[in-house]
N, C-alpha and C positions, 0 to 999 in steps of 0.2 A: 322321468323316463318318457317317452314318445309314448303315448300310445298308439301312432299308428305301425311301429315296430313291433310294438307290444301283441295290437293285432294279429301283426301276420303271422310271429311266433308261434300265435293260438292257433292258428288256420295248419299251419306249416305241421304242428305236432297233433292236429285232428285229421289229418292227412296224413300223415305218419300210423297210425291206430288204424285208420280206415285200411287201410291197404296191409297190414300187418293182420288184420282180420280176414280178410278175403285169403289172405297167404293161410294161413292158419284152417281155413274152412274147406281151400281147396276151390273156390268159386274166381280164380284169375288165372288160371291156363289158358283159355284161348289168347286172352290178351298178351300174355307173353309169348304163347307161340306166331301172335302174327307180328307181333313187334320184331321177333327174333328173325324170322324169316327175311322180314323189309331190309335189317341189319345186313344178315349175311349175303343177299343179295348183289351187295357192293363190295362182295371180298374182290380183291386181287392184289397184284404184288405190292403194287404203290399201296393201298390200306392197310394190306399187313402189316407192312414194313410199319407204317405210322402208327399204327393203334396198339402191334408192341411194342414198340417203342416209347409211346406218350404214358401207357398204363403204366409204365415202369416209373413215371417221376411220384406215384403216389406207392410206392414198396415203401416198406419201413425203412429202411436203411436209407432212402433217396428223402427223405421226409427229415429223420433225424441228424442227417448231415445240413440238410437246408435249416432249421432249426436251431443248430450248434453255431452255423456262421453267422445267423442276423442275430444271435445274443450276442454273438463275439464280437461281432462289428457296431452293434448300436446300443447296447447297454442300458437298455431304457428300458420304461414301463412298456411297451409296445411289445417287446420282446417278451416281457414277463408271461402279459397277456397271447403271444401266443403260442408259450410252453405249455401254460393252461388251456389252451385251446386243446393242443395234440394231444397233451393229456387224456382230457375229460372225452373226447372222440376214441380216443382207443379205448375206454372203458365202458361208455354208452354203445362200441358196437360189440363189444364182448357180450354184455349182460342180452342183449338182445338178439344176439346168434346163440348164447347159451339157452336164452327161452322160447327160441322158435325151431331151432335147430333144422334148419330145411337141407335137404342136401342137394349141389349144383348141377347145373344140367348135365345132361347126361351124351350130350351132341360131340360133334367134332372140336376140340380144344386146340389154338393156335399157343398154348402157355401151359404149364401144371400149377395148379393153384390149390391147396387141401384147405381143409377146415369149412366151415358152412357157410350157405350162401349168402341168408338174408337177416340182416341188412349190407348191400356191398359196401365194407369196412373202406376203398380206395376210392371210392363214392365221396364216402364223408369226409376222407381225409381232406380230400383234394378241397371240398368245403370250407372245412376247421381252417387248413392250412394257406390254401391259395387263398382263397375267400375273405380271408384273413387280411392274409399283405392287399388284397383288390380293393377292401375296406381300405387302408392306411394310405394306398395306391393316391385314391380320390381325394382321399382327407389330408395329407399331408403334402403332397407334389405341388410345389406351386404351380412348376411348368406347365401350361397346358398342352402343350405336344406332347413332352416325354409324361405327363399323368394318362393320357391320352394312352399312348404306345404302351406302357407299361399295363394299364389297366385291361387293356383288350389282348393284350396275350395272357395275362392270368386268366378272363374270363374263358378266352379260347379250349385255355390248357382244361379248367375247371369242367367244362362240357365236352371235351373229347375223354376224359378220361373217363366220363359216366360213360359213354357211348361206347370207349374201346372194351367193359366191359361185358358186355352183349358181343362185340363183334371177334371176341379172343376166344369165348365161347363158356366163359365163368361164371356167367351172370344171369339170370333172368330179367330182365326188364323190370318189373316190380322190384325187385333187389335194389336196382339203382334210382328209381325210384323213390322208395323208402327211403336210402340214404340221403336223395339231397333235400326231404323233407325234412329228417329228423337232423340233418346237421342245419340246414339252413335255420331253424327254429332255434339252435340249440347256439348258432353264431349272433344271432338276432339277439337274444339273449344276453349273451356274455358281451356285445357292445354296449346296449344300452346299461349293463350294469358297470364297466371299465368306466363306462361316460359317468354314472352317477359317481363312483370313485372319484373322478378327476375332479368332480366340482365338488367333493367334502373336502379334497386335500387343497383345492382355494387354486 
């Protein structure tokens, strides 16, 4: 394994704790409230319209559909590896909504969203998931145009969907936050161990 993946993973999940502590303590309100504010600042129609719209590709059901076709379509270890992905992310954001159990702001909501805030589960998804193919993106496209094109709309999609949730009104900032800490750690992870699989199996 890298370790300079290995690192970040460490940084990424000590960053995750840090801020899950301030959440916990109570000592990250301003920071969310001025993040929130900067956010909403930029509502109008054209925002709206995109930030609910984008927040929707990381819903369960827009996630397990995208899922079901690259297994169906590509039949590979890749796909395996990113069932395990969605997997292990819907369960690392459960365990850690169940032990923080924060509840969501409390502002004007452009969406209804129940269950609790932190860590934003669409946060990580969008991580596990897009993050995922962004990974395969670069690694397997020879093309460099279409590696190119494809990778920078995942990236795109991966950071508006942290952002849309602040700007929908679901989220606290910390929330999304946490998330692409704790998934980026947790995708950093699961690469470099898929890589150690690929060279026992020669």
């Amino acid at each position: 394994m890298k370790k300079r993946n290995i690192i970040l993973a460490i940084l990424f999940g000590f960053l995750f704790l840090f801020i899950m502590v301030l959440v916990l303590f109570g000592k990250i309100g301003s920071f969310d409230q001025n993040v929130y504010q900067a956010v909403i600042s930029l509502r109008s129609t054209f925002f709206d319209t995109y930030f609910i719209s984008i927040t929707k590709l990381a819903n369960t059901s827009v996630i397990l559909l995208l899922v079901l076709l690259f297994v169906l379509i590509f039949r590979n270890r890749s796909a395996f590896y990113l069932v395990i992905s969605t997997i292990d992310c819907f369960l690392l954001t459960t365990l850690f909504k169940f032990i923080v159990q924060r509840d969501r702001p409390n502002g004007l909501r452009l969406i209804h969203q129940g269950g609790y805030s932190f860590p934003s589960g669409h946060t990580m998804m969008s991580v596990c998931v897009y993050g995922f193919l962004f990974y395969l993106a670069i690694t397997k496209i020879k093309n460099k145009i279409l590696k190119y094109c494809v990778s920078s709309v995942l990236l795109l999609v991966i950071l508006s969907i942290g952002i849309s949730r602040i700007y929908v009104g679901v989220h606290f900032a910390s929330d999304v936050l946490a998330g692409y800490a704790l998934s980026l750690c947790y995708l950093l992870l699961l690469i470099e161990v898929s890589k150690k699989i690929e060279l026992m199996r020669g």
